[in-house]
PDB file of N, CA, C and O in Angstrom:
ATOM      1  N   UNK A   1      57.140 -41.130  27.367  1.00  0.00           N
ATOM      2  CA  UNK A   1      57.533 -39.980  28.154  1.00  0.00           C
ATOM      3  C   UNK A   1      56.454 -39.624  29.169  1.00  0.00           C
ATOM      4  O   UNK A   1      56.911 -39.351  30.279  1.00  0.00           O
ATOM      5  N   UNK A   2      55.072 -39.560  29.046  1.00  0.00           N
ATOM      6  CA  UNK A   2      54.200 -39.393  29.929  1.00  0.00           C
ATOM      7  C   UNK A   2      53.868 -40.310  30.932  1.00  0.00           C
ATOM      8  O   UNK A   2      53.365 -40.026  32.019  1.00  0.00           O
ATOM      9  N   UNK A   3      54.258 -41.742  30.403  1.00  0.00           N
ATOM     10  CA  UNK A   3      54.207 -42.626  31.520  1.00  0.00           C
ATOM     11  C   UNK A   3      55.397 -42.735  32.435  1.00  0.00           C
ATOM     12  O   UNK A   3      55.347 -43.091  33.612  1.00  0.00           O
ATOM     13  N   UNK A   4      56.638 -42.334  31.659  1.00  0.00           N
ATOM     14  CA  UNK A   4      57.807 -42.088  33.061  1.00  0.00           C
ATOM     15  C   UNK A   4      57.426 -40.750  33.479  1.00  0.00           C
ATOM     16  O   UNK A   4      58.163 -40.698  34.463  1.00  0.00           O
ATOM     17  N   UNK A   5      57.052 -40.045  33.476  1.00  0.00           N
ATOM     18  CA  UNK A   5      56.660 -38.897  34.481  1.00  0.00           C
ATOM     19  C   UNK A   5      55.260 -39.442  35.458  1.00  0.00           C
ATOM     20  O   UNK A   5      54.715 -38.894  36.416  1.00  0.00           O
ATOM     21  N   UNK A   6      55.021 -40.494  34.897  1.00  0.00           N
ATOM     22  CA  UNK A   6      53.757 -41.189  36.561  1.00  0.00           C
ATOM     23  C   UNK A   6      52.598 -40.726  35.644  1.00  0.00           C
ATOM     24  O   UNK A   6      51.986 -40.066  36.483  1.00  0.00           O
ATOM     25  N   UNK A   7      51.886 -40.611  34.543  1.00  0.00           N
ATOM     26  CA  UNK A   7      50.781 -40.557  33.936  1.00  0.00           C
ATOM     27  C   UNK A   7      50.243 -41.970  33.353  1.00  0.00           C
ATOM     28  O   UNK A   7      51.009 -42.892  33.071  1.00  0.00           O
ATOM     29  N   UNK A   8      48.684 -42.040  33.189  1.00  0.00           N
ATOM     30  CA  UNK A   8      48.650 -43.051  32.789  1.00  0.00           C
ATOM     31  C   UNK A   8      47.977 -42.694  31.364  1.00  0.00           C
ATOM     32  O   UNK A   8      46.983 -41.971  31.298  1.00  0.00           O
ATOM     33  N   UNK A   9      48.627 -43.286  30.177  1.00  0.00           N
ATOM     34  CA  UNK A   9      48.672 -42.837  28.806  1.00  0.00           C
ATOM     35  C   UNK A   9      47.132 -44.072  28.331  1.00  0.00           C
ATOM     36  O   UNK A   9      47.123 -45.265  28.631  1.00  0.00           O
ATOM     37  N   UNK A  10      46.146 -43.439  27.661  1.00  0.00           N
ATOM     38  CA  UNK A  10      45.198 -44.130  26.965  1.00  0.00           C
ATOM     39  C   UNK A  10      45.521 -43.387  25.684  1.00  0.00           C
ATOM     40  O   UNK A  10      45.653 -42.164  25.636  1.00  0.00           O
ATOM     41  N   UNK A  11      45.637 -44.179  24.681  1.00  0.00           N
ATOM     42  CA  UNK A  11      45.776 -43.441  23.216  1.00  0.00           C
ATOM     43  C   UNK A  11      44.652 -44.318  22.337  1.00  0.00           C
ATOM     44  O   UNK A  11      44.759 -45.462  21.895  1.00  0.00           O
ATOM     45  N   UNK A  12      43.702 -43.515  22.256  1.00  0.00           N
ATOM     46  CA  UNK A  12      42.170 -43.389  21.372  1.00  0.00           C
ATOM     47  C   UNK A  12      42.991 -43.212  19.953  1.00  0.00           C
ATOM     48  O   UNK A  12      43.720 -42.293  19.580  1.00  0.00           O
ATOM     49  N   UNK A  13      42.486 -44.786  19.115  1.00  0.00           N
ATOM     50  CA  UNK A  13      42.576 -44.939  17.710  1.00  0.00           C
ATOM     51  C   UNK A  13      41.322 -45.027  16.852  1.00  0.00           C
ATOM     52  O   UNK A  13      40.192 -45.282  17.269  1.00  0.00           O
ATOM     53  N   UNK A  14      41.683 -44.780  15.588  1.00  0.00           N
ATOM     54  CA  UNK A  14      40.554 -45.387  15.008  1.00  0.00           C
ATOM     55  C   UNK A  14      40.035 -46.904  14.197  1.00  0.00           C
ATOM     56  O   UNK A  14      40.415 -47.404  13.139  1.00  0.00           O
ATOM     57  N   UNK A  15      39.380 -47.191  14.840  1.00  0.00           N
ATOM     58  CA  UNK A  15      39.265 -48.667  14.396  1.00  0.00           C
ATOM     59  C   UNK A  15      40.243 -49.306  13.618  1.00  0.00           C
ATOM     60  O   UNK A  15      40.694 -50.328  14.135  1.00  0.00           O
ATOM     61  N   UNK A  16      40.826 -48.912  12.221  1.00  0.00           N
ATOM     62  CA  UNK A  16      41.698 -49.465  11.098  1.00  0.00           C
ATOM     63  C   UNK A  16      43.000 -49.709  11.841  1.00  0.00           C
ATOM     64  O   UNK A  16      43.751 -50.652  11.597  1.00  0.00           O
ATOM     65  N   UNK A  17      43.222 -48.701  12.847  1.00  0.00           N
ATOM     66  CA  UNK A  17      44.634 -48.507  13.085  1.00  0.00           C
ATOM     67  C   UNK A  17      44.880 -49.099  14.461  1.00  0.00           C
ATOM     68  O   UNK A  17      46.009 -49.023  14.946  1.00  0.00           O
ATOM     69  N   UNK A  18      43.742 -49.768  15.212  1.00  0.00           N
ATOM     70  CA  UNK A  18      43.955 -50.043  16.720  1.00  0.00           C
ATOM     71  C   UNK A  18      44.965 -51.819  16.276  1.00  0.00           C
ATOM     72  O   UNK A  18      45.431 -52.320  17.299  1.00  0.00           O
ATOM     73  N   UNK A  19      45.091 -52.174  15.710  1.00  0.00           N
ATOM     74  CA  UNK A  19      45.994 -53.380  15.448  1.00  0.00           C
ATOM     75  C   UNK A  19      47.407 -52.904  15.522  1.00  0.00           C
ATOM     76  O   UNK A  19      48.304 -53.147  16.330  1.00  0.00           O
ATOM     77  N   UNK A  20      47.354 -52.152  14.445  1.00  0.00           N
ATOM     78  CA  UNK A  20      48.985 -51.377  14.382  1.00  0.00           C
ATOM     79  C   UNK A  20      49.495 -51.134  15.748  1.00  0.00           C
ATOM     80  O   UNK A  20      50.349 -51.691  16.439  1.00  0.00           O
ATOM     81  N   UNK A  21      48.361 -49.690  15.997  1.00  0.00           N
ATOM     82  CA  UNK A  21      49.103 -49.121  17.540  1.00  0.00           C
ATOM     83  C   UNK A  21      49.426 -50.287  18.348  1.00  0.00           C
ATOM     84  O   UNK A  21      50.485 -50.255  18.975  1.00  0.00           O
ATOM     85  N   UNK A  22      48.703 -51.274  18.428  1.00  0.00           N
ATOM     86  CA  UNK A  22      48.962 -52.423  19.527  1.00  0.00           C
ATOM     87  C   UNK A  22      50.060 -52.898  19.185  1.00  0.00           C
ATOM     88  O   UNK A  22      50.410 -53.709  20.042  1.00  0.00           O
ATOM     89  N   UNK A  23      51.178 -52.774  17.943  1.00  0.00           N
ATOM     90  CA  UNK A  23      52.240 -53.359  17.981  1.00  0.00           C
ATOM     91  C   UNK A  23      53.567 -51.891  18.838  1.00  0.00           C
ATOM     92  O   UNK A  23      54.788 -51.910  18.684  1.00  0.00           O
ATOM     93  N   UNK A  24      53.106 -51.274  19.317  1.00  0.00           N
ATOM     94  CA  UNK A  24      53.762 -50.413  19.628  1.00  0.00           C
ATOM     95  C   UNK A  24      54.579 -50.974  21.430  1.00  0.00           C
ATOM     96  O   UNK A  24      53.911 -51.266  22.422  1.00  0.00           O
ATOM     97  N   UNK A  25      55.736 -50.974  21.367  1.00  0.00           N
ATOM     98  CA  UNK A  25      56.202 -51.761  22.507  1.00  0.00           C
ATOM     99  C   UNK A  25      55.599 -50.826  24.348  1.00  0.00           C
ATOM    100  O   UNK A  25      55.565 -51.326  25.472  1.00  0.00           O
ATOM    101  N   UNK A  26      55.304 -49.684  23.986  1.00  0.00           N
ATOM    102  CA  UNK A  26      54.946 -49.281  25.399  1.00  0.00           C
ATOM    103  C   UNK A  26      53.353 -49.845  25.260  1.00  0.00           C
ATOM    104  O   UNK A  26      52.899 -49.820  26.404  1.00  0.00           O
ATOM    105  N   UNK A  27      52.546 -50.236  24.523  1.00  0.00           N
ATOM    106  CA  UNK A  27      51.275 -50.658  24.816  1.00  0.00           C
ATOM    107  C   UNK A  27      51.426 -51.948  25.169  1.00  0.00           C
ATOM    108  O   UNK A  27      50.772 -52.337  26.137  1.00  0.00           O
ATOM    109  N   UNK A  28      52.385 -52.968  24.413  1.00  0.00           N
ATOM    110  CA  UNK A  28      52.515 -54.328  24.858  1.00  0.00           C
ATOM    111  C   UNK A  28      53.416 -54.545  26.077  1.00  0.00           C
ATOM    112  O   UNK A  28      53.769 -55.712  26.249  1.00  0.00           O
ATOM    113  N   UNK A  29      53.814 -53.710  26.878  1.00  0.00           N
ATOM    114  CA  UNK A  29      54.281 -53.389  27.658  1.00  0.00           C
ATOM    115  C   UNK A  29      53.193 -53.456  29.081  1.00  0.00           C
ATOM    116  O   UNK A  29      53.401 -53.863  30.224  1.00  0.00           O
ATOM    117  N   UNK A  30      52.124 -52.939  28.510  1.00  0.00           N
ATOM    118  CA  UNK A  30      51.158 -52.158  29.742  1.00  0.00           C
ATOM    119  C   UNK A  30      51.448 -51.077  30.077  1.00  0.00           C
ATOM    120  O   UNK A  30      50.859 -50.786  31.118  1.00  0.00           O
ATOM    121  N   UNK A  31      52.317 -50.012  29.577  1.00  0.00           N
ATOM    122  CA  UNK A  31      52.471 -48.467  29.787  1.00  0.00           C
ATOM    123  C   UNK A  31      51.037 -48.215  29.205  1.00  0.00           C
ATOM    124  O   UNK A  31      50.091 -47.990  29.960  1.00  0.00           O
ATOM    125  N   UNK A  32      50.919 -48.253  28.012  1.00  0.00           N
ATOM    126  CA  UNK A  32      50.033 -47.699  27.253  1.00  0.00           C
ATOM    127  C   UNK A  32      48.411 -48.585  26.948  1.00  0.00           C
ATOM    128  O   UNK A  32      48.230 -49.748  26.590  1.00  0.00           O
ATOM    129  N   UNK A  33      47.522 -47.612  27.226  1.00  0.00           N
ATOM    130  CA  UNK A  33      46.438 -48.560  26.842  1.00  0.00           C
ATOM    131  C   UNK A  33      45.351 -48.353  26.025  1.00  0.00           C
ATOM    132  O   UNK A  33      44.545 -47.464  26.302  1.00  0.00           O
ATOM    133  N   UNK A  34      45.174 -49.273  24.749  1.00  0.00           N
ATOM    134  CA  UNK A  34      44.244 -48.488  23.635  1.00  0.00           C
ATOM    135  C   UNK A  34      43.050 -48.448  23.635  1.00  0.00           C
ATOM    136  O   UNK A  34      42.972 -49.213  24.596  1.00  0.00           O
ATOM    137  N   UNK A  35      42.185 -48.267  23.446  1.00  0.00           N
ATOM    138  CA  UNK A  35      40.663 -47.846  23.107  1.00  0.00           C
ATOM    139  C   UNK A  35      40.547 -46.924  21.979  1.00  0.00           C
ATOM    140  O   UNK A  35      41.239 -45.960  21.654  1.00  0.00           O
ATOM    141  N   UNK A  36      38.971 -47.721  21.192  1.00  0.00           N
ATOM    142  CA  UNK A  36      38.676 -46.846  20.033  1.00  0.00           C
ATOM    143  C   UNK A  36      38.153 -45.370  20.305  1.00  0.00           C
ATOM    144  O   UNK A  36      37.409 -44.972  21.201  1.00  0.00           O
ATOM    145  N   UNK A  37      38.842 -44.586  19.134  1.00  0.00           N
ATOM    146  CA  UNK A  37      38.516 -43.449  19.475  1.00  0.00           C
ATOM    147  C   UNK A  37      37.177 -43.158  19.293  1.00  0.00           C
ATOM    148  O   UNK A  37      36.499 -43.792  18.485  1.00  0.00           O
ATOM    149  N   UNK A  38      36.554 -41.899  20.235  1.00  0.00           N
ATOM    150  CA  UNK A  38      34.794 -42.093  20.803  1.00  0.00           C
ATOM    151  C   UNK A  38      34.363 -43.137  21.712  1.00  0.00           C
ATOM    152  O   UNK A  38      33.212 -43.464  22.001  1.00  0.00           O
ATOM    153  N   UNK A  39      35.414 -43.585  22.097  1.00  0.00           N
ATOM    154  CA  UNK A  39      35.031 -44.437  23.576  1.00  0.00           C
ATOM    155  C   UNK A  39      34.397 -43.387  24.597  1.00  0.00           C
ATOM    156  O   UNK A  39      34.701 -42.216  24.821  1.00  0.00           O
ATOM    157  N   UNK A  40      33.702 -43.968  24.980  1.00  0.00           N
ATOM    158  CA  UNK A  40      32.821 -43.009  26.229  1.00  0.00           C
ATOM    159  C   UNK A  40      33.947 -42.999  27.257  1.00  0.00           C
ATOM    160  O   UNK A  40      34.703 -43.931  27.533  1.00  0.00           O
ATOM    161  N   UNK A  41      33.914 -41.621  27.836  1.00  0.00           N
ATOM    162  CA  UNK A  41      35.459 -41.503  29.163  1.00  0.00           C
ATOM    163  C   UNK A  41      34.561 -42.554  30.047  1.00  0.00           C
ATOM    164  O   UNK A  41      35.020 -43.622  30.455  1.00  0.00           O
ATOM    165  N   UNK A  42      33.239 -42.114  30.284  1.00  0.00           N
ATOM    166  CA  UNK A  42      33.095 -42.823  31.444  1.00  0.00           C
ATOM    167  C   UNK A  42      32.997 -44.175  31.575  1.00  0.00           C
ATOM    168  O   UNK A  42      32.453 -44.670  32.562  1.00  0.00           O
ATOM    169  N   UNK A  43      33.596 -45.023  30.437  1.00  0.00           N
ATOM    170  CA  UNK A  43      33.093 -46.017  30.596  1.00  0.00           C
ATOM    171  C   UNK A  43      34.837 -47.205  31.192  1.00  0.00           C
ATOM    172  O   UNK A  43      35.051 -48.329  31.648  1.00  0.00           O
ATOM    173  N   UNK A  44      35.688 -45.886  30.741  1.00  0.00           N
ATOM    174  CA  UNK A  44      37.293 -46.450  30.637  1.00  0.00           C
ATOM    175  C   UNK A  44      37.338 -46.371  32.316  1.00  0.00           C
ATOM    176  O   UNK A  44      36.906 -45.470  33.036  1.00  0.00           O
ATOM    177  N   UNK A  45      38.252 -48.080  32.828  1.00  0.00           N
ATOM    178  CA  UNK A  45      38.993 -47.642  34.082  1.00  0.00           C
ATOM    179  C   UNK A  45      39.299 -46.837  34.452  1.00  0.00           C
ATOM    180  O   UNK A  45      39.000 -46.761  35.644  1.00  0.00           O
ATOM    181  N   UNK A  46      39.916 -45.864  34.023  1.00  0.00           N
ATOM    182  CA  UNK A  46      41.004 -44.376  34.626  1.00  0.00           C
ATOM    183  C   UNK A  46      39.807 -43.062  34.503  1.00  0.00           C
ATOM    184  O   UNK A  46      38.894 -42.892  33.695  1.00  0.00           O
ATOM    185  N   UNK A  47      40.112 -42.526  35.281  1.00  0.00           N
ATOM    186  CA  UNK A  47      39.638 -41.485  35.303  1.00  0.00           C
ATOM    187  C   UNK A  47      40.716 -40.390  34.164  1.00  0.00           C
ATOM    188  O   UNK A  47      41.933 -40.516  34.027  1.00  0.00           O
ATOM    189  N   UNK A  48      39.963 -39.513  33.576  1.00  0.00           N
ATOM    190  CA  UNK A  48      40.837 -38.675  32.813  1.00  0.00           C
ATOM    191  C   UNK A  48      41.054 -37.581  32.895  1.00  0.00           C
ATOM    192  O   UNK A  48      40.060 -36.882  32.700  1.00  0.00           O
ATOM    193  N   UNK A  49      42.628 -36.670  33.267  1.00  0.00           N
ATOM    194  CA  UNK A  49      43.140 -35.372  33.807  1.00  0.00           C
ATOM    195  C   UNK A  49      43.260 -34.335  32.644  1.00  0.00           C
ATOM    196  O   UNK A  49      43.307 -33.105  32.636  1.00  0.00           O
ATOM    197  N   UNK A  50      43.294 -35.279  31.676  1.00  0.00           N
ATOM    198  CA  UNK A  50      44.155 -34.557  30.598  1.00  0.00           C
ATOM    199  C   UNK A  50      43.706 -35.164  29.352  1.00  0.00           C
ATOM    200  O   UNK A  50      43.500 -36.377  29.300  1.00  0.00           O
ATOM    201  N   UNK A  51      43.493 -34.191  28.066  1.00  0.00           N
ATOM    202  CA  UNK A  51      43.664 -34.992  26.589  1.00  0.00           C
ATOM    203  C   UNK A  51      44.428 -33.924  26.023  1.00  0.00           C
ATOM    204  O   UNK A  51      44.470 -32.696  26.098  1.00  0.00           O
ATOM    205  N   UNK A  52      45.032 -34.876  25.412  1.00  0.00           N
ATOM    206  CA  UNK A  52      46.348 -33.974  24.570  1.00  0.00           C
ATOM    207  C   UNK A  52      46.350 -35.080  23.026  1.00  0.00           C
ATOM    208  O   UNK A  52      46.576 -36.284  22.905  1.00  0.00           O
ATOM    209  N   UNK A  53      45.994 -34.018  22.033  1.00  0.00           N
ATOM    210  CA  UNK A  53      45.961 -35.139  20.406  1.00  0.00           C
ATOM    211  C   UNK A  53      48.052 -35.351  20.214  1.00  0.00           C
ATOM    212  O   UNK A  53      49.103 -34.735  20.394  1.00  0.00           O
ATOM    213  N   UNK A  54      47.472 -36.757  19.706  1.00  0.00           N
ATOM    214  CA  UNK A  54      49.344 -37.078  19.580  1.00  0.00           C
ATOM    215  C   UNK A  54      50.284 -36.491  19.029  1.00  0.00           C
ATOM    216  O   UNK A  54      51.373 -36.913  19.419  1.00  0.00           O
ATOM    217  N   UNK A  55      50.353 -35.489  18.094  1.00  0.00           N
ATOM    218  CA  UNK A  55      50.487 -34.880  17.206  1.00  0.00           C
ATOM    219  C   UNK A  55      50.843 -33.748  18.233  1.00  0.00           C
ATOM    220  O   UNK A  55      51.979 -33.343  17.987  1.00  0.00           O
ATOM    221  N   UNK A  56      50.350 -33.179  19.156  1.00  0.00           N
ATOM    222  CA  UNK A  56      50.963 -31.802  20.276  1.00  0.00           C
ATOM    223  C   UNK A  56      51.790 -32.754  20.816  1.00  0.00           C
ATOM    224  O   UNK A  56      52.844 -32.126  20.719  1.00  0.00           O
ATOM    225  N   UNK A  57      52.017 -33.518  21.179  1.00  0.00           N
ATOM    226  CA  UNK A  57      52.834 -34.203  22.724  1.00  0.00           C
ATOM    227  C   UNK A  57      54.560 -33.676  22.481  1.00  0.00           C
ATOM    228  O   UNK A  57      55.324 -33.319  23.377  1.00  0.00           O
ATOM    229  N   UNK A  58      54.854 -33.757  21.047  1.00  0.00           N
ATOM    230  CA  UNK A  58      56.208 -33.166  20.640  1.00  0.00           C
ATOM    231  C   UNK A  58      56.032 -32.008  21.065  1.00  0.00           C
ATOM    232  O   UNK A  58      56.573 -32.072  22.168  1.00  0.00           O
ATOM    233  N   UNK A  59      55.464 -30.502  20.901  1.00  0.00           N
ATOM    234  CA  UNK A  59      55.169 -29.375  21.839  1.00  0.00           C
ATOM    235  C   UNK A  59      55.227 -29.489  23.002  1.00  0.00           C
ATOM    236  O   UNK A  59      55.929 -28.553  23.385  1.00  0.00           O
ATOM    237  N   UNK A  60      54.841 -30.218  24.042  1.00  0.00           N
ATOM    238  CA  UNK A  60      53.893 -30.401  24.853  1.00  0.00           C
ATOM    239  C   UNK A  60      55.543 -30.585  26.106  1.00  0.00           C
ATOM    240  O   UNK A  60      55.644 -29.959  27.161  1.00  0.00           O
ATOM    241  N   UNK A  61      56.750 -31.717  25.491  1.00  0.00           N
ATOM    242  CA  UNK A  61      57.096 -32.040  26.061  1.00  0.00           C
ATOM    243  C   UNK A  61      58.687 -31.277  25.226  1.00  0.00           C
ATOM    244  O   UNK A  61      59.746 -31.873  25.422  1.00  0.00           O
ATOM    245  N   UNK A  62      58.690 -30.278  24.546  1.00  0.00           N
ATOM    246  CA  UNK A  62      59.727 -29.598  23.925  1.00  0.00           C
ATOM    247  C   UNK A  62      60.538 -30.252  23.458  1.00  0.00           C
ATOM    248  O   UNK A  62      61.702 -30.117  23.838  1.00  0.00           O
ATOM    249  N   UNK A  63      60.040 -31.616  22.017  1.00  0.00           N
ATOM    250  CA  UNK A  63      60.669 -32.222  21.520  1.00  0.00           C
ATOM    251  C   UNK A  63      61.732 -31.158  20.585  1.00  0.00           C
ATOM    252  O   UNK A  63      61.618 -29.981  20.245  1.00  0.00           O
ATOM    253  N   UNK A  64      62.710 -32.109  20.384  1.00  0.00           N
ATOM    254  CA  UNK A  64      63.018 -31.204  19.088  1.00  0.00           C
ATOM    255  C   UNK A  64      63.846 -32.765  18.555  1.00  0.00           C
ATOM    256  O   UNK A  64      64.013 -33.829  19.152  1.00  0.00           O
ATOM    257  N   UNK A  65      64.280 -32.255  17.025  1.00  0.00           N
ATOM    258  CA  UNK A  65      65.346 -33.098  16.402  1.00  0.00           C
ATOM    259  C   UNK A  65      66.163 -34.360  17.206  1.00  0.00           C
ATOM    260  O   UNK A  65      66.171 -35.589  17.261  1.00  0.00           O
ATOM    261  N   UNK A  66      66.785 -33.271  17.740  1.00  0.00           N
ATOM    262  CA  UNK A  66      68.055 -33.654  18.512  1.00  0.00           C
ATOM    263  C   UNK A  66      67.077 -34.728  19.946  1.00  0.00           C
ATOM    264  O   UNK A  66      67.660 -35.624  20.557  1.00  0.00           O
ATOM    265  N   UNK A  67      66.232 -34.518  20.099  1.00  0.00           N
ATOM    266  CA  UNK A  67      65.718 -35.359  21.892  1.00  0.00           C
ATOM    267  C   UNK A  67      64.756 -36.001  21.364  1.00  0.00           C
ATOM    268  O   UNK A  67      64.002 -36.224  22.311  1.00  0.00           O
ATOM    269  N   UNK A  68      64.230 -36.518  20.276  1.00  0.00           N
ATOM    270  CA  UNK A  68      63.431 -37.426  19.817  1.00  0.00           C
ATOM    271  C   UNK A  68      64.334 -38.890  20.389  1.00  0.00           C
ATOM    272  O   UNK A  68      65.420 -39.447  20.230  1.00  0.00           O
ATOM    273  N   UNK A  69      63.356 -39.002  20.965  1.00  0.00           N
ATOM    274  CA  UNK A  69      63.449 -40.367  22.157  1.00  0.00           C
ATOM    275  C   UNK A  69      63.732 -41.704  22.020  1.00  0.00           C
ATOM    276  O   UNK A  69      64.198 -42.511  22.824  1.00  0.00           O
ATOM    277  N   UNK A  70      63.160 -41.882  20.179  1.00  0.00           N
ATOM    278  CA  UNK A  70      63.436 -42.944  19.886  1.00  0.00           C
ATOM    279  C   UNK A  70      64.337 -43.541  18.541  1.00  0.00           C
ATOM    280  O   UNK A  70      63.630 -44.318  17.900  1.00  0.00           O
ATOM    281  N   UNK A  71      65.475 -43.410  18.050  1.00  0.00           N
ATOM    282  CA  UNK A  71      65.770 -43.717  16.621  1.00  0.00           C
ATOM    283  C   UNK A  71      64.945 -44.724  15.582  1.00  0.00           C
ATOM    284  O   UNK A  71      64.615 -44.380  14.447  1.00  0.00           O
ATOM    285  N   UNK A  72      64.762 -45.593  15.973  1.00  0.00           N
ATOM    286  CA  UNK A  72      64.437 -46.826  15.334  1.00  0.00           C
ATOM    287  C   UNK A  72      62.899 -46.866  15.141  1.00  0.00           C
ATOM    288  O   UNK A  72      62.218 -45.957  15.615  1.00  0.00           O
ATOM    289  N   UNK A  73      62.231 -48.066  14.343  1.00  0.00           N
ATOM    290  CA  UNK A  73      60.948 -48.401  14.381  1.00  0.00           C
ATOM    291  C   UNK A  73      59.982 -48.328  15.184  1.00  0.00           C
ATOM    292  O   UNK A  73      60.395 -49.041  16.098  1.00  0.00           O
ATOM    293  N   UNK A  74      58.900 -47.938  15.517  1.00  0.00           N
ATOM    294  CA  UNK A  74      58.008 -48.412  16.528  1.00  0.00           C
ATOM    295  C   UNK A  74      56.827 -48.641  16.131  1.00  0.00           C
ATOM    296  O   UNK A  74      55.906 -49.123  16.790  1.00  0.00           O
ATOM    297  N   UNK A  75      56.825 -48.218  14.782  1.00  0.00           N
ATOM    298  CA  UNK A  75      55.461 -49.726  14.825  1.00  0.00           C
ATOM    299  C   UNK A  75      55.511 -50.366  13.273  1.00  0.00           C
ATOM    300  O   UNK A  75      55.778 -49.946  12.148  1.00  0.00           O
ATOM    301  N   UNK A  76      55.027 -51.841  13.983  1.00  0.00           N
ATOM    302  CA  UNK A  76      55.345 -52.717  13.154  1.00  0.00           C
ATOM    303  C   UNK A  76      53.948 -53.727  12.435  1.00  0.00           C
ATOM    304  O   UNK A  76      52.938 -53.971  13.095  1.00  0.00           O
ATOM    305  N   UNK A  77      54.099 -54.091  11.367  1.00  0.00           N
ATOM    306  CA  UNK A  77      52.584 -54.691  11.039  1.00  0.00           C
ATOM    307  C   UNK A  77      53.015 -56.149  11.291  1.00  0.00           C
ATOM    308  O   UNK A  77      54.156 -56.598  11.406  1.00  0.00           O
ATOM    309  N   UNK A  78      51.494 -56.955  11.365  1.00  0.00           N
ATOM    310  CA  UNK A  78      51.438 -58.049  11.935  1.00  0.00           C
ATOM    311  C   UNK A  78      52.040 -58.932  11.079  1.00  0.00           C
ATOM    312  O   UNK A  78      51.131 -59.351  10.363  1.00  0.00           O
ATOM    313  N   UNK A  79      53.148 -59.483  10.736  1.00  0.00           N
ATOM    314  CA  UNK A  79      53.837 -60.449  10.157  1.00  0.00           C
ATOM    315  C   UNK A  79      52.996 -61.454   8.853  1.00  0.00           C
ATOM    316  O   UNK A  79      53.168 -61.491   7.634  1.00  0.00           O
ATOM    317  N   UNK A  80      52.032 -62.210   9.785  1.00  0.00           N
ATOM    318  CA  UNK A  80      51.370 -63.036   9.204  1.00  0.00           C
ATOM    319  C   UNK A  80      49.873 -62.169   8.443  1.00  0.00           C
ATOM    320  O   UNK A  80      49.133 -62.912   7.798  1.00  0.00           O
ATOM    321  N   UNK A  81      49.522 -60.848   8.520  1.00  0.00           N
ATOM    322  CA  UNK A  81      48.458 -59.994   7.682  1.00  0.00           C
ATOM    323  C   UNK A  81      49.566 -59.856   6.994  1.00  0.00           C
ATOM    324  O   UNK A  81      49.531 -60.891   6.329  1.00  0.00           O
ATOM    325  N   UNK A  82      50.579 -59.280   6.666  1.00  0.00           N
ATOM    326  CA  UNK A  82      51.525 -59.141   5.541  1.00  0.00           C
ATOM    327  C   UNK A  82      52.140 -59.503   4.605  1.00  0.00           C
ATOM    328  O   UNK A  82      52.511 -59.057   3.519  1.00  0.00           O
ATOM    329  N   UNK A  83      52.234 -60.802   5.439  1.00  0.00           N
ATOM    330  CA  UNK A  83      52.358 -62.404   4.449  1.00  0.00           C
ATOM    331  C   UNK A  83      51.281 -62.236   3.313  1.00  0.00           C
ATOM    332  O   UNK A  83      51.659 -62.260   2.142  1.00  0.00           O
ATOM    333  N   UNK A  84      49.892 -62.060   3.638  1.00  0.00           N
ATOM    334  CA  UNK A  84      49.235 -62.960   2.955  1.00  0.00           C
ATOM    335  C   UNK A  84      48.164 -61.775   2.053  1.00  0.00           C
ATOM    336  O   UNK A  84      47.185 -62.042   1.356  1.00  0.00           O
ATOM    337  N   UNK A  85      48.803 -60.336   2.390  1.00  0.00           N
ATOM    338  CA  UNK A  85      48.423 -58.876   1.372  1.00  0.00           C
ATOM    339  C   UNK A  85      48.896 -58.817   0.286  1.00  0.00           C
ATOM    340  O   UNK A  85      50.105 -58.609   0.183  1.00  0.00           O
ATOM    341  N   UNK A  86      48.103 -58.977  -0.836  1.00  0.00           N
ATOM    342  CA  UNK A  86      48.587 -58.881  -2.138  1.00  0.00           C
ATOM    343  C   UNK A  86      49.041 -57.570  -2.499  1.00  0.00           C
ATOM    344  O   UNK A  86      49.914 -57.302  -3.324  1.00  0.00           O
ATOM    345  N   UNK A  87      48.126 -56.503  -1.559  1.00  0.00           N
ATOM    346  CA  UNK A  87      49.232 -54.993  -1.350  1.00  0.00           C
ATOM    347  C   UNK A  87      50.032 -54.875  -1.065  1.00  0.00           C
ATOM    348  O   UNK A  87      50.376 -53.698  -1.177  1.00  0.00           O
ATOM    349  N   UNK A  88      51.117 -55.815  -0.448  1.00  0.00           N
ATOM    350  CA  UNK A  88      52.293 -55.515   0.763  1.00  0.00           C
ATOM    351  C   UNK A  88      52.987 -56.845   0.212  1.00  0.00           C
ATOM    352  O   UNK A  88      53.583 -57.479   1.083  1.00  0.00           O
ATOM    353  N   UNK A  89      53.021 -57.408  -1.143  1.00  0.00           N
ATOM    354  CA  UNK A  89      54.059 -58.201  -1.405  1.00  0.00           C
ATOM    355  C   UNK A  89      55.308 -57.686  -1.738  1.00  0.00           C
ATOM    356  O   UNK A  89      56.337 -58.360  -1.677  1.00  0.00           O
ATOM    357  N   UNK A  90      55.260 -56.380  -2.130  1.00  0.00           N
ATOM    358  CA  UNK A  90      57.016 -55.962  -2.134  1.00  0.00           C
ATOM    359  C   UNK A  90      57.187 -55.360  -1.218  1.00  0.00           C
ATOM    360  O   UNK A  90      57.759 -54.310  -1.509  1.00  0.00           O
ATOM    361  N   UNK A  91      56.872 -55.516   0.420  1.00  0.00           N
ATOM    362  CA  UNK A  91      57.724 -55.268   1.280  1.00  0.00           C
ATOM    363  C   UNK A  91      58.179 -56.479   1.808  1.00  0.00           C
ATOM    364  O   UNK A  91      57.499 -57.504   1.855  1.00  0.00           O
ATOM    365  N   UNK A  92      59.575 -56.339   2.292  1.00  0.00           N
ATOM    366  CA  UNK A  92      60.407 -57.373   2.691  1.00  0.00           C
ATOM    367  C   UNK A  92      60.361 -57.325   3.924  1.00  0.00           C
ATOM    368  O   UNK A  92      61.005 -58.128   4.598  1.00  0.00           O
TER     369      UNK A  92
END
């Protein structure tokens, strides 16, 4: 939603989770672009207008129930780390 309104979205993870987010289709896309969170601003391409934690953006952009944007999955773990997790053998 922030990148169809002409923003350019950096979403700061934390180390464990920057794999995951990268399966997210607007980052593999090039909408979205990740860096660990505590990245120095000044060190990122873009200059930055705005930080908003992910968790407001539903506020932010007057989600509700009904206009949640997406039904389905959006993020997915890496196939072959899942395969081979003795934690994650009973998911199918």
């Amino acid at each position: 939603m922030v990148a169809a309104r002409g923003g350019h979205v950096i979403l700061q993870v934390q180390a464990p989770a920057l794999r995951l987010m990268q399966s997210l289709s607007a980052v593999r896309g090039g909408l979205v672009e990740t860096v660990l969170l505590g990245a120095n601003p000044a060190e990122l391409d873009t200059k930055l207008d705005l930080e908003c934690p992910l968790m407001s953006l539903p506020a932010v952009f007057g989600t509700t129930v009904e206009t949640v944007p997406w039904p389905g999955a959006y993020l997915f773990a890496d196939p072959e780390l899942a395969a081979i997790s003795p934690k994650l053998k009973w998911v199918k």
